[in-house]
C-alpha positions in Angstrom: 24.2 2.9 7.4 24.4 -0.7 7.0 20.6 -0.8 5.5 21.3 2.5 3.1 24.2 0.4 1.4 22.2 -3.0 1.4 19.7 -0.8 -0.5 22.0 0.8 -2.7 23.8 -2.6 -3.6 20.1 -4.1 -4.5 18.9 -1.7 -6.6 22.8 -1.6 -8.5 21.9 -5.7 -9.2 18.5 -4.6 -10.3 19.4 -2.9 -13.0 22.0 -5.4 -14.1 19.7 -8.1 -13.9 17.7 -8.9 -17.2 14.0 -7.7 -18.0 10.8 -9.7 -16.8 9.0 -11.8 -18.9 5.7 -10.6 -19.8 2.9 -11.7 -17.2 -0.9 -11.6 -17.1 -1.9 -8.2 -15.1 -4.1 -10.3 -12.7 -0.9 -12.1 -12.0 1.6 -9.1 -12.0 2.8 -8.9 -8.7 3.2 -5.4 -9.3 -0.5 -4.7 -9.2 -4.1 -5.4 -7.6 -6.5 -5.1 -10.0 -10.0 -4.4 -8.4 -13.3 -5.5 -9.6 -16.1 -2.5 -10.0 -18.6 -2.8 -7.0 -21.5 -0.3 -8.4 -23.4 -0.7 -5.0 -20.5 1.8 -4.0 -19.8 5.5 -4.6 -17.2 6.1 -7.5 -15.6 7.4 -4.5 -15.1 4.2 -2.0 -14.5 1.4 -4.9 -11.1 1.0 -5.6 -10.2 0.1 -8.9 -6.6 -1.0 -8.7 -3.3 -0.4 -7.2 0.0 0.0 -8.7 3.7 0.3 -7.9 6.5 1.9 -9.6 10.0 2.8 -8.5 10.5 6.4 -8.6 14.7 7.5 -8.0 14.8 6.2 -4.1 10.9 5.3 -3.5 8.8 2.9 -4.4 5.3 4.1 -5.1 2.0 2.4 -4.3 -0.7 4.6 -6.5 -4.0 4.1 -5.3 -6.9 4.7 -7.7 -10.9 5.0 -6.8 -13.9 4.8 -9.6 -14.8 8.7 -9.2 -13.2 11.6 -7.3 -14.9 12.1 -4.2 -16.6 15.8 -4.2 -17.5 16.5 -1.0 -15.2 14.7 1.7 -16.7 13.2 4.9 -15.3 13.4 8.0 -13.7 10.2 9.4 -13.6 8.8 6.1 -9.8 7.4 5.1 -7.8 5.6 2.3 -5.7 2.9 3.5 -2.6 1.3 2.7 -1.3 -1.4 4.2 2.0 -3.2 3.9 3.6 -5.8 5.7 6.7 -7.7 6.0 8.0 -8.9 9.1 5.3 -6.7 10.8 2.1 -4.9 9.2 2.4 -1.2 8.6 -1.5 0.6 7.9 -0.9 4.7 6.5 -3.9 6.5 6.8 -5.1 9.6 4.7 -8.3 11.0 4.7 -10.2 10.5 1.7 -11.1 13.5 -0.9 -9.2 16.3 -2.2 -10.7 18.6 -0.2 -8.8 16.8 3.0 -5.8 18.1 4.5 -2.6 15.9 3.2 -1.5 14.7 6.3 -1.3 11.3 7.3 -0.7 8.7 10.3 0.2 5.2 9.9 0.4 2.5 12.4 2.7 -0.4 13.3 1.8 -3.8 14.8 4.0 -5.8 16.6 5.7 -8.8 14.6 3.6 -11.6 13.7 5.7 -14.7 11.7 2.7 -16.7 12.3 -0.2 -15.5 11.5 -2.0 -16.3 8.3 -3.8 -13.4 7.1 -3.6 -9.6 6.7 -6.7 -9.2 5.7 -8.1 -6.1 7.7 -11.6 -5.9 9.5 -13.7 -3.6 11.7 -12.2 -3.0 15.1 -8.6 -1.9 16.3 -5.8 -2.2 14.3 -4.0 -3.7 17.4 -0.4 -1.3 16.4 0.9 1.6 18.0 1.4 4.4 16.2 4.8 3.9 13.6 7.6 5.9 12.1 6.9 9.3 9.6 9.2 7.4 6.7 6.5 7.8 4.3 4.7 11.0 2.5 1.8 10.8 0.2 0.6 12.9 -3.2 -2.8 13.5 -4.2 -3.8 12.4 -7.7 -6.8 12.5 -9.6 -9.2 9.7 -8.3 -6.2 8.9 -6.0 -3.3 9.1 -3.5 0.1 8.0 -4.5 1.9 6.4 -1.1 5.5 6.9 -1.4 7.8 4.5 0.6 11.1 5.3 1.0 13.6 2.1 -0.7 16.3 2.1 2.5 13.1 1.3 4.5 12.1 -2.0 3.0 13.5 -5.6 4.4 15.4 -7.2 1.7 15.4 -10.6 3.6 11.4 -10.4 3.9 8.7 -10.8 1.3 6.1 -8.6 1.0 2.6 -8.1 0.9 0.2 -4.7 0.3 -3.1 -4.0 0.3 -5.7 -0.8 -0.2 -8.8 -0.1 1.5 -11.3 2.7 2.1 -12.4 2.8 5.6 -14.5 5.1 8.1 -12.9 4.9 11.4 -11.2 7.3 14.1 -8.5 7.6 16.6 -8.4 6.3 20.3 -5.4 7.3 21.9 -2.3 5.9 20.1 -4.4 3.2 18.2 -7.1 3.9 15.4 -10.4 2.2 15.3 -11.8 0.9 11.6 -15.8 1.3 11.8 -16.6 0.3 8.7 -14.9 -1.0 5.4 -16.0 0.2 2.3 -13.6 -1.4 -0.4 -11.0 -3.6 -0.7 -8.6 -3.9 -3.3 -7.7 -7.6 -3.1 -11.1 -8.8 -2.2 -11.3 -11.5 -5.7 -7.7 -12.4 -4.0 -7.9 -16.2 -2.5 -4.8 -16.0 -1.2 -2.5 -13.2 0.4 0.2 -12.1 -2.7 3.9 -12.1 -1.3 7.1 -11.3 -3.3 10.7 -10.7 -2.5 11.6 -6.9 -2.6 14.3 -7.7 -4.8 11.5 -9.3 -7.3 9.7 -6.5 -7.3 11.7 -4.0 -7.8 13.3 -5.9 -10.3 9.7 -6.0 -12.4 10.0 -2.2 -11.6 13.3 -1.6 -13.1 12.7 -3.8 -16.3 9.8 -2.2 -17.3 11.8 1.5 -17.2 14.6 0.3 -19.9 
């Protein structure tokens, strides 16, 4: 209860508080813009990823270069998002794939200095079904429910396309394909209250 009204008062001072300034898009904290990588399919290379606050979720839409035709098995968009602790949510990749997801939590890490994922085990357990996802074209849509975000923590996201499987309760990434902040020197982190604020600006 006491998070549900900390959201609710949040979003009530979001949309009393006055509209962004205009930014560069390779500096909008609202999206990762992704450089073309033509040595992939259409269907690994991630082109961008954008958010937008939809009534109480905030939406990460993933986009890819092509729509991928003929799915393969063990191959999976990735999003992952991290405050206090990291959060991966895994979908397989392609239309033709069944809409269900699983999405992992690791176990808070203050210190460390990077998110950036790599081959091996994601080292989390598997986390809580808060989240849902929508298939769009060239895309997934991750939607995030606003009560579950940490107001006191900044945050950070990221997309990838991965092959990988599941061993036990963890998941193991084989290979990355893509990922979205790769021309990103350093990790992007922003208040929740920031963001959504950028989010509720750009709606008046």
């Amino acid at each position: 209860m006491i998070v549900a009204r900390t959201a609710i008062m949040a979003i009530s001072l979001l949309f009393a508080a006055p509209p962004c300034l205009a930014m560069n898009n390779y500096d909008d904290p609202r999206v990762i813009l992704s450089y073309m990588d033509k040595s992939l399919p259409g269907a690994q290379d991630i082109l961008r990823v954008t958010t937008v606050i939809s009534g109480d979720q905030l939406i990460f839409q993933v986009k890819t270069r092509e729509q991928l035709q003929v799915p393969e098995e063990g191959d999976y968009m990735l999003l992952q998002i991290w405050q206090e602790r990291a959060h991966q949510i895994l979908v397989p990749l392609g239309d033709g794939r069944a809409d269900t997801l699983i999405s992992y939590a690791s176990s808070a890490q203050t210190n460390r200095t990077t998110h950036t994922l790599e081959s091996g085990e994601l080292g989390g357990s598997l986390g809580p079904s808060d989240f849902s996802i929508r298939r769009v074209p060239r895309g997934v849509e991750f939607l995030v429910p606003l009560t579950w975000l940490e107001y006191g923590q900044k945050l950070g996201f990221d997309a990838y396309t991965i092959r990988g499987h599941t061993v036990e309760s963890s998941f193991v990434i084989d290979k990355i394909y893509d990922r979205a902040a790769k021309a990103d020197r350093e990790e992007r982190l922003i208040s929740p209250i920031m963001l959504l604020n950028n989010l509720c600006a750009t709606r008046r």
